[in-house]
N, C-alpha and C positions, 0 to 999 in steps of 0.2 A: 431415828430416821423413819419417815412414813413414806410409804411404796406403794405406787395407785397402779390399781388394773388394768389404768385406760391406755389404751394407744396413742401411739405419737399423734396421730389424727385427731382423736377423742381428747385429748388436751389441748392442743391448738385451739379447738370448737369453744370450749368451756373457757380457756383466756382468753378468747375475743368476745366471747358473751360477758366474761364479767369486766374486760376492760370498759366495754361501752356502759356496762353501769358506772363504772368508777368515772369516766369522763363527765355522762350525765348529772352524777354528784359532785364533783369540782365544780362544776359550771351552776349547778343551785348553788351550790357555796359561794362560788365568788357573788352571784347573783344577791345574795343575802348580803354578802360580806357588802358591797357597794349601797343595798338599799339604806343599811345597817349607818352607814360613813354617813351619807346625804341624810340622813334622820337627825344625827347628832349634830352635823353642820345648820341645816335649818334650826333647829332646838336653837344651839348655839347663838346662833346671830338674829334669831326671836329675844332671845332673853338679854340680849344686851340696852343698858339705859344710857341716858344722857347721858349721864355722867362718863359712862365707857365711852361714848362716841365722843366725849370732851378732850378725851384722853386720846384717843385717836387720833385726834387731830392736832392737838400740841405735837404729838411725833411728828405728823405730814410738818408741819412747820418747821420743826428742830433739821427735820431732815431735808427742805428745803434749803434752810438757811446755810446747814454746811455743803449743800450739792453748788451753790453760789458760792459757798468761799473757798472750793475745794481746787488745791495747788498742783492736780494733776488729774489726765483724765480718766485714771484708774481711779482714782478717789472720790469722781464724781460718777463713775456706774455703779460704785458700791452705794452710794448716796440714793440714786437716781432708783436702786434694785429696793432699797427700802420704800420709797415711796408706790412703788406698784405693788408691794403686799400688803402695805397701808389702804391703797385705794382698791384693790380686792376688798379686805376687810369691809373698808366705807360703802362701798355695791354691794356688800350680803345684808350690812345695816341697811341699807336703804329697800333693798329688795323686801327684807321680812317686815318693812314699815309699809307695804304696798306702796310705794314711790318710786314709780318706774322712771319718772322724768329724771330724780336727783341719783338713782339706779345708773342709770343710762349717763349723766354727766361724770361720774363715778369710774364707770367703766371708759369714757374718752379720757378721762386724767392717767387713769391704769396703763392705757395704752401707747397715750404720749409721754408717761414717764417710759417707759419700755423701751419707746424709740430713741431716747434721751441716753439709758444705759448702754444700748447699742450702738449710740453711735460714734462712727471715727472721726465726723467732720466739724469743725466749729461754727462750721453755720447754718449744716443743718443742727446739732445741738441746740442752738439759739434762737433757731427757728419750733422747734419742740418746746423750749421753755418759754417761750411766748403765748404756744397753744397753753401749755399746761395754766399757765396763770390767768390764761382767760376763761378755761375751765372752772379754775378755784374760785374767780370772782362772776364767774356765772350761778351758778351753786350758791357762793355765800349771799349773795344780793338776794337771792329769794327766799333763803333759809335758813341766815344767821341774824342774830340781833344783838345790839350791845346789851349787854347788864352790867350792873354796878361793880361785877365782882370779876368780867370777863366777855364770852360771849356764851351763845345759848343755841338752840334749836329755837327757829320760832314756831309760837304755837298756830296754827291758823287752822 
């Protein structure tokens, strides 16, 4: 055991002087910790190719497709919850391609699927999956193209 000289006073002094550095250090840390995430997340969806974004997008459809065939409406916000982490995904692609336009179409799909998983009513639901597909065909008509083998990014 170690036994300090100081008074009840004199120790009080000294833990609140060294709590406030401990505070100041958590708070770099988390500070780092955050800058640290957002580096890796940029990195990230900098480095992704067509081909990842091809991929991507087959999901958003896979998972369109069963959010339409889906036999109940718990089965259709589990559906609806993929496609907003899909279209998250699609807005960081599109963000690190400096494309703020297909960014921003990106993030209304995101958010009208959102509404979609949310919701309790069948007409607003229907009315969500109307925005949504006017999203997707707004987006594709400027920035899909057919190819022989599927679609594409078009280059422009």
């Amino acid at each position: 055991m170690v036994f300090s000289a100081l008074t009840g006073a004199d120790m009080r002094r000294d833990d609140v002087a060294l709590g406030g550095y401990m505070r100041i250090s958590r708070y770099l840390m988390a500070a780092g910790l955050a800058v640290l995430v957002t580096s890796v997340a940029i990195v990230s969806a900098q480095s992704k190719t067509d081909e990842d974004y091809d991929k991507l997008m087959k999901g958003v459809g896979q998972a369109n497709g069963a959010l339409r065939k889906a036999a109940d409406p718990k089965a259709a916000a589990v559906e609806a919850e993929k496609l907003v982490a899909l279209f998250k995904d699609a807005q960081q692609f599109w963000t690190a391609r400096n494309n703020a336009e297909a960014a921003e179409w990106s993030g209304a799909a995101m958010k009208q699927a959102d509404a979609l998983a949310k919701s309790t009513d069948i007409n607003a639901a229907m009315g969500a999956m109307k925005e949504l597909g006017g999203s997707c065909m707004t987006c594709h008509t400027k920035y899909r193209e057919k190819t022989e083998t599927g679609f594409a990014i078009k280059k422009s």
